[in-house]
N, C-alpha and C positions, 0 to 999 in steps of 0.2 A: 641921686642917680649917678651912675658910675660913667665916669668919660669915655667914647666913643673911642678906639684903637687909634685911629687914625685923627681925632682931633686936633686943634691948634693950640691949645694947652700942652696937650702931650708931645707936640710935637716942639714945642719950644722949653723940654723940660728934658728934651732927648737930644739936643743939638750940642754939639762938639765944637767948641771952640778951634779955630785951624793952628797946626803946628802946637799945640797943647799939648800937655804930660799924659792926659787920657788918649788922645788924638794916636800917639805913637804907641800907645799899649794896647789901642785897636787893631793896629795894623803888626804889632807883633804877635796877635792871636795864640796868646798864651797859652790856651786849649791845648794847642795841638801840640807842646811842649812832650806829652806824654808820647807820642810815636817816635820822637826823636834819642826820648830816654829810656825806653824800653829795650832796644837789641843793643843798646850798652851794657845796660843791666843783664841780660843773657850773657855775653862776652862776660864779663866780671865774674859773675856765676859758675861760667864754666870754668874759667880759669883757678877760681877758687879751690871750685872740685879738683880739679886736675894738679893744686898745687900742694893739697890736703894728702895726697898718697904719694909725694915729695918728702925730702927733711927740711923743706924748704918752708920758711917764717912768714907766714901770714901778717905778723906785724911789722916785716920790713916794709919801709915807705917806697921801698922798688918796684913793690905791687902798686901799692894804693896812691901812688903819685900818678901815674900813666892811666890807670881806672879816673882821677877825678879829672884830669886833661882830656879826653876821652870823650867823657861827659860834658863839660862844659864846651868842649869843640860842639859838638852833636846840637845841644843847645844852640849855640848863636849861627850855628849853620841852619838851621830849621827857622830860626826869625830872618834871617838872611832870605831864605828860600819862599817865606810869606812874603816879605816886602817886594822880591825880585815879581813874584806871580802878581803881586797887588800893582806894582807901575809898569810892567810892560802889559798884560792884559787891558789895563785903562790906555797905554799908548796903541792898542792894535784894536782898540776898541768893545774887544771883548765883554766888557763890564755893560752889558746891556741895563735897558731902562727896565727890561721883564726880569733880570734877574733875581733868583729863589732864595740864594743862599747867603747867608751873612753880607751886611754892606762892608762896602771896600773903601779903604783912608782916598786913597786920590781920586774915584770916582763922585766920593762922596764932598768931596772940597776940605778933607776936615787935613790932611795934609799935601801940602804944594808938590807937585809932580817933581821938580829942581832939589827941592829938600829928599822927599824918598829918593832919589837917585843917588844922593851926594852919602846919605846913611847909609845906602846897598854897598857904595865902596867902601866906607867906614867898618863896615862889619865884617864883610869880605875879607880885609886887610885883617881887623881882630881876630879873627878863626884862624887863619894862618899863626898868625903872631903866638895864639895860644896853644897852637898844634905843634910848631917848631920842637919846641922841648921835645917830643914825642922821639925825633930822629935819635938822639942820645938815648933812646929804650927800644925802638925797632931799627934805626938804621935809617938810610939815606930814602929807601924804598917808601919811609912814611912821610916825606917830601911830596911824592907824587902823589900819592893817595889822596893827600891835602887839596893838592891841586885840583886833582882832578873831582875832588867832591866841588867843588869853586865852582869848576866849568860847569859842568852839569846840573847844577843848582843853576845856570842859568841859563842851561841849553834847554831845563827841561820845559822851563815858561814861555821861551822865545821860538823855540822850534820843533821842540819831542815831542811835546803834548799835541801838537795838534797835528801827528804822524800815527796815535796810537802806541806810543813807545813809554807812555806815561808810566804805564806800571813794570813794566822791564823796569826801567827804572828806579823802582818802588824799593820791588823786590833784591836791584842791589843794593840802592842807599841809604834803605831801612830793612836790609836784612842783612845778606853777605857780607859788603865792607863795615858797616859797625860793631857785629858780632866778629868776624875775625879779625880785625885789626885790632879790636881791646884783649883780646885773647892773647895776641901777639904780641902786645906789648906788654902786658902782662906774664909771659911764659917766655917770650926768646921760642916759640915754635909756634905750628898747625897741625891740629888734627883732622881726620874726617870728619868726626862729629861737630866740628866746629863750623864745616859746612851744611852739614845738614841742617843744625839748630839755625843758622843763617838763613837759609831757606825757607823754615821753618817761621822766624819772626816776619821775614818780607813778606810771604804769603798774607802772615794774620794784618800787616800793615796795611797790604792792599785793599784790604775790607774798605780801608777807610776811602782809598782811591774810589774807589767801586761806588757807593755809594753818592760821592761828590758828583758823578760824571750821571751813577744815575737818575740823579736828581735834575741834572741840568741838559737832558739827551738833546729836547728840541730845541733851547738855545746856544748849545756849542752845535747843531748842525746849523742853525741858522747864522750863526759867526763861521764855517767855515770850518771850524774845530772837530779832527775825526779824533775821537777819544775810541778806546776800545769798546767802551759801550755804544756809542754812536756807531761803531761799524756789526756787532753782534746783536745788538737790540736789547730789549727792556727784559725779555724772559729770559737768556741767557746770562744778562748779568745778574739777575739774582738766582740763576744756577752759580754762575762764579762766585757772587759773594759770600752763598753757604760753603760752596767746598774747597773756599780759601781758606775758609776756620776750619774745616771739617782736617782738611790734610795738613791743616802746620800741628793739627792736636797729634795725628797720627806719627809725625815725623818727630815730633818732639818724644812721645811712648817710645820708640824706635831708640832714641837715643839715651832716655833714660832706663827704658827697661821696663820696671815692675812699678811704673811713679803712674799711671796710668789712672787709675781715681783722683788722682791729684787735680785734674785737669777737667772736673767733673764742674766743678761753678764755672768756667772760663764758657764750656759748652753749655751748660743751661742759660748765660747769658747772651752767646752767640745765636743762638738758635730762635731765642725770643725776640730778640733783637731784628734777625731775618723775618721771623713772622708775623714784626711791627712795620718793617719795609715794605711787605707786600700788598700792606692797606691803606699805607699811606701814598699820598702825590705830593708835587710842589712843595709848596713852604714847611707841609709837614715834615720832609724828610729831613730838616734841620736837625731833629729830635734825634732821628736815628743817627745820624752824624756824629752827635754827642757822645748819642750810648754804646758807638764803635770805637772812640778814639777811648774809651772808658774799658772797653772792653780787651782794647790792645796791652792798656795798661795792666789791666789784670794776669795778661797774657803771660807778656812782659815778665810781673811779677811771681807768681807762680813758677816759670821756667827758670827763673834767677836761683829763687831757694831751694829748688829740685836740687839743681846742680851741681850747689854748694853741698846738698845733703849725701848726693849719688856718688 
């Protein structure tokens, strides 16, 4: 007979040693890795294209220097940004005992509250450090940018999110700034279309907002947390969360033109995805979780090699 979910076997075969090498690759939720590399990969894409009806050499490493710093910034700012959410939510309490979604390192004991703290400055400081280079290809201006992705990765866990400002800022700092600023460093300019494709990824990223908040409606209102789903309601967000994919597909057509079939698996998986959300509750909608952050990727990916081809 098959052991019971919740057993004591299972349960001592699922336990995390504290401050452990697994313990801290919980808490960096590599998952979600993919929404942070995705409006890189558009930025790169685009500039590609744009640097393709140039005389300008694709195999200079003036390009592909500031694309892989870009990247790897984006990266440790998103594990940054998990750890920042995982210790101040456990500090304000937020990490309820009802909680749906993935267990959290410091609610769960498997990392000491003092350690994740001391790592959020560690990393913080590394994403700088590895972003610096960046000013010698954009300029002084990408100092700030740095910065301000810093702040905001930690304004958004201590005080945005539970204002409703969550996805505003989604939409800048997995759309807009990640998409234009690899662009920019990449090319030495800005296009339109580099906004719009920015807009474009932030929306498809918000899916993923979307889903998290509306998974957890009655426990971020019972902690106090107005999320934008908490203030629109449950049918409303999955009006939002269809035609956040619905319109970054449309704005991306827009800017490629005639790439419009291209975009055809992104939507057959969005759309199922929405119509796996609406049957599901609680714990289920971990699943969907998954198949959003999978789906951005796709997203993501799709938009990159348009780009490069357009």
């Amino acid at each position: 007979m098959e052991p019971e979910f919740n057993s004591p076997l299972l349960k001592i075969m699922n336990q995390v040693e504290t401050d452990s090498f697994r313990a801290w690759m919980l808490a960096a939720r590599p998952k979600t890795l993919t929404g942070a590399a995705a409006p890189v990969m558009v930025g790169g894409g685009l500039a590609v294209g744009f640097l393709r009806s140039s005389s300008f050499s694709l195999c200079s490493l003036s390009v592909w220097i500031p694309f892989c710093l870009a990247l790897v910034f984006a990266l440790v700012m998103q594990v940054t940004a998990n750890m920042v959410n995982d210790y101040f939510d456990f500090k304000k309490g937020s990490d309820r005992d009802d909680r749906l979604g993935p267990e959290r390192a410091c609610a769960q004991g498997w990392i000491t509250p003092g350690r994740m703290y001391r790592a959020i400055i560690i990393l913080s400081v590394l994403a700088l450090l590895i972003g610096l280079p960046l000013v010698f290809y954009g300029g002084w201006e990408m100092l700030i940018v740095g910065l301000a992705c810093v702040v905001f990765c930690w304004l958004y866990t201590t005080h945005l999110s539970y204002i409703g400002l969550g996805d505003l800022l989604v939409i800048v700092f997995f759309g807009l700034v990640p998409v234009a600023f690899t662009f920019y460093v990449m090319t030495g300019c800005i296009t339109s279309e580099v906004w719009v494709s920015g807009l474009a990824m932030g929306l498809c990223t918000d899916c993923l907002l979307i889903v998290n908040n509306y998974r957890d409606i009655e426990q971020d209102s019972k902690s106090g947390k107005r999320t934008l789903i908490v203030m629109v309601g449950k049918k409303i967000g999955l009006i939002l969360y269809l035609m956040c994919g619905l319109i970054a597909v449309v704005a991306m057509v827009y800017v490629t033109n005639i790439w419009s079939l291209a975009y055809m698996p992104y939507l057959a998986l969005h759309i199922t995805t929405y119509l796996s959300m609406t049957n599901k509750t609680g714990r289920q909608l971990n699943g969907v979780l998954g198949a959003t952050a999978r789906n951005i990727f796709v997203f993501g990916l799709i938009s990159a090699v348009v780009l490069m081809i357009e």
